[in-house]
C-alpha positions in Angstrom: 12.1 13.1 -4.7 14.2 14.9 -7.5 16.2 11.5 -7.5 16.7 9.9 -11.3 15.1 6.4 -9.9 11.8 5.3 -8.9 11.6 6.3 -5.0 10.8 2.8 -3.8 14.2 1.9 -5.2 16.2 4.2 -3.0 18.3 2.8 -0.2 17.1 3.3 3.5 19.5 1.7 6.0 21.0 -0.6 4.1 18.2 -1.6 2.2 15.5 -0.4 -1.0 12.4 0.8 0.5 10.3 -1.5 -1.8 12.5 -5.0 0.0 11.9 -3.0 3.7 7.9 -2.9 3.2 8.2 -6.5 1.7 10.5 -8.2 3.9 7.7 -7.1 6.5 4.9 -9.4 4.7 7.4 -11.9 4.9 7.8 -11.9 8.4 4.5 -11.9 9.2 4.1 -15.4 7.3 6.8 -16.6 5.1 4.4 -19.0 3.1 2.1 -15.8 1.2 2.2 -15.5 -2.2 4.0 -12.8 -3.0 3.1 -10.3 -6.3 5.1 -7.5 -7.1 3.8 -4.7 -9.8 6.2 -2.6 -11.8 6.6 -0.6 -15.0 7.7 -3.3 -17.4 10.9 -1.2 -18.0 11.8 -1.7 -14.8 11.6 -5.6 -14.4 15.7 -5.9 -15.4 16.1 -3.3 -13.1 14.3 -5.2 -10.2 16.0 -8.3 -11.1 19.4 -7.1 -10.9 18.4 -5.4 -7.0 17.4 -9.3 -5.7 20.8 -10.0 -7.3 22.2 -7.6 -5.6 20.2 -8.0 -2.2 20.4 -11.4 -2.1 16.7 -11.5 -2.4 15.5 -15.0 -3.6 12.0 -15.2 -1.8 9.4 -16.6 -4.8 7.4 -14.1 -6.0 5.6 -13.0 -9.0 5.9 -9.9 -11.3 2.8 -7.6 -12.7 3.4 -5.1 -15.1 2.0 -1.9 -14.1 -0.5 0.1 -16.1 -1.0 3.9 -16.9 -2.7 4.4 -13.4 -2.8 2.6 -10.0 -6.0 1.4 -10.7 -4.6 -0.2 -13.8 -1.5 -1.6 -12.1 -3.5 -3.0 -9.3 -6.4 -4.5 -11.6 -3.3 -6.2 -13.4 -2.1 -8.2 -10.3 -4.8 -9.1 -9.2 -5.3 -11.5 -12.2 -2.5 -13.5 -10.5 -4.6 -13.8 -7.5 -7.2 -17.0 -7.2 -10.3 -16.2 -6.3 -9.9 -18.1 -2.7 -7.3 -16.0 -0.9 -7.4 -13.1 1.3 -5.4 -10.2 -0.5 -3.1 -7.7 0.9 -2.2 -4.7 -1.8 0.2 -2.5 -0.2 2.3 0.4 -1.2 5.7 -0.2 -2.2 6.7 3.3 -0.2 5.4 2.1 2.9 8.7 0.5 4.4 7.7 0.7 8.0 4.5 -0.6 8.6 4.0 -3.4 11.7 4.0 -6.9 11.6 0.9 -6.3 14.1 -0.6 -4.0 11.4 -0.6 -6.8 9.1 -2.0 -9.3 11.2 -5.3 -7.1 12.6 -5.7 -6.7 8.4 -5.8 -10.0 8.0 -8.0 -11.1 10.6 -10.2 -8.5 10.3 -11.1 -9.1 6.3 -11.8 -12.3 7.1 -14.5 -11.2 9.3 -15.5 -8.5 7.5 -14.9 -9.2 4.2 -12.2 -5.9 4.0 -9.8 -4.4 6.5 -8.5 -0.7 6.0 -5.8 0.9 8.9 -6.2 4.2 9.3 -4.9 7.1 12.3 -6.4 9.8 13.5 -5.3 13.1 12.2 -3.6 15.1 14.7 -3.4 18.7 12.9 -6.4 21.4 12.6 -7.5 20.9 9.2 -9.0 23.9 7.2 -11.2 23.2 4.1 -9.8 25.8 1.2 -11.5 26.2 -2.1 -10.5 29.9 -4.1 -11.0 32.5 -2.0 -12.7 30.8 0.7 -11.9 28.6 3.6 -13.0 27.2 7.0 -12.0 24.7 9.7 -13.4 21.2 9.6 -13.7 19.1 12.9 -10.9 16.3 12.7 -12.5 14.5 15.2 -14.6 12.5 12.6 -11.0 12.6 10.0 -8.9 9.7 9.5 -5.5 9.4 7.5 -5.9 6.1 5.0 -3.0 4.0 5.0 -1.7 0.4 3.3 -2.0 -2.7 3.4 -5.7 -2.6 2.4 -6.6 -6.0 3.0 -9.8 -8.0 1.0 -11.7 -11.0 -0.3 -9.8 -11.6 -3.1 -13.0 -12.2 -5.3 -14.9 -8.7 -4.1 -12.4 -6.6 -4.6 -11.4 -8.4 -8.1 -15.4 -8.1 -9.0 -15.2 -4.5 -7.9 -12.3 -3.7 -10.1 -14.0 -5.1 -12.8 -17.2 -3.3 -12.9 -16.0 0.1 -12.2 -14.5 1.9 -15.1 -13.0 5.0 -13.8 -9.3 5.3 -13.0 -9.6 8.3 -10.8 -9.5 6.5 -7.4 -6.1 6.6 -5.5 -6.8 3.9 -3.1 -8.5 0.1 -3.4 -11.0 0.5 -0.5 -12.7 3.5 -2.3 -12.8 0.9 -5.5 -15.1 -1.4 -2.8 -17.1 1.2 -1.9 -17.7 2.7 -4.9 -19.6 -1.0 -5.3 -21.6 -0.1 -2.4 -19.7 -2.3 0.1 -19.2 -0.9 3.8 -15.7 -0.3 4.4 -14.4 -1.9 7.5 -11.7 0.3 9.4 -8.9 -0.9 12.1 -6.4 1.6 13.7 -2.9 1.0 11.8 0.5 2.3 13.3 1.5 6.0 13.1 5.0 5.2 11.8 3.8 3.5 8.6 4.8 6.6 6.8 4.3 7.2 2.6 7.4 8.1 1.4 6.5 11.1 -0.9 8.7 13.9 -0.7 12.5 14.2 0.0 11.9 14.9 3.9 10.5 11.5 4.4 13.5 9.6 3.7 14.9 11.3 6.4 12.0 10.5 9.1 11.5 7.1 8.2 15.5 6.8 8.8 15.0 7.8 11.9 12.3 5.8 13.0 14.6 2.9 11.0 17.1 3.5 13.7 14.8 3.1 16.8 
């Protein structure tokens, strides 16, 4: 982002990114528990942004480990066992209140709920020297909130031992649990690269 803070930090509209993505949880139902997971060198920093933002929703802080894996294994040991649990990206500002809700519902069916999109684009597989198309039709793009039984994906996190995963629902499956998939909403953009600031302002706007 070649920016000297943390990307979900910086301002979009008139608000961080990280308060946009949560401010949507709240919406959907003021009454969740709310955890938030950062580098422990960051907690004054986050403190001083509600202060700033006038954000006094309760919530809880996690410090974050040497991988997503580790950060996420962390907050979930401030989850009970009970609950339905939502872990989201921080750099996800946009996604939909409807988004949330079909998660929701859907784990408690199905135990997990993942939204995913289609992918639009020809993709090409590329490896050295080689490369060749792959049919898309069968592809989906993985987004956030990945929504679970609190106490399956917490058992999953604890019996699998590698790091290497960048994203909870392969953490479940890796257990040998199905993964359930619902369609999320193509505007629920990661905020990545310096360009994306700049789209999801856009689609701030409309």
């Amino acid at each position: 982002m070649n920016n000297d803070i943390p990307k979900q930090f910086l301002e979009l509209g008139s608000l961080p990114v990280i308060l946009h993505s949560i401010y949507s949880f709240i919406k959907f139902d003021f009454s969740l528990q709310l955890v938030v997971a950062l580098p422990e060198n960051y907690f004054s920093f986050w403190n001083d942004l509600c202060e700033k933002y006038s954000f006094g929703y309760t919530h809880s802080l996690a410090k974050g480990g040497e991988t997503r894996f580790h950060t996420v294994k962390k907050a979930l040991t401030l989850i009970p066992d009970d609950r339905i649990v939502a872990i989201h990206d921080a750099v996800r500002p946009l996604v939909s209140i409807d988004t949330i809700e079909r998660g929701y519902r859907d784990a408690l069916t199905f135990g997990n709920a993942i939204p995913v999109i289609p992918v639009n684009e020809s993709i090409r597989w590329s490896e050295g020297k080689k490369n060749q198309t792959i049919n898309r039709q069968n592809l989906r793009i993985v987004q956030t909130p990945q929504v679970f039984e609190a106490s399956l994906i917490k058992r999953a996190y604890n019996r699998i031992t590698s790091d290497s995963f960048t994203d909870d629902a392969s953490v479940l499956e890796a257990m040998g649990e199905t993964i359930h998939l619902f369609e999320g909403n193509r505007e629920n953009i990661k905020i990545t690269h310096a360009d994306d600031m700049v789209i999801a302002q856009a689609l701030l706007k409309q």
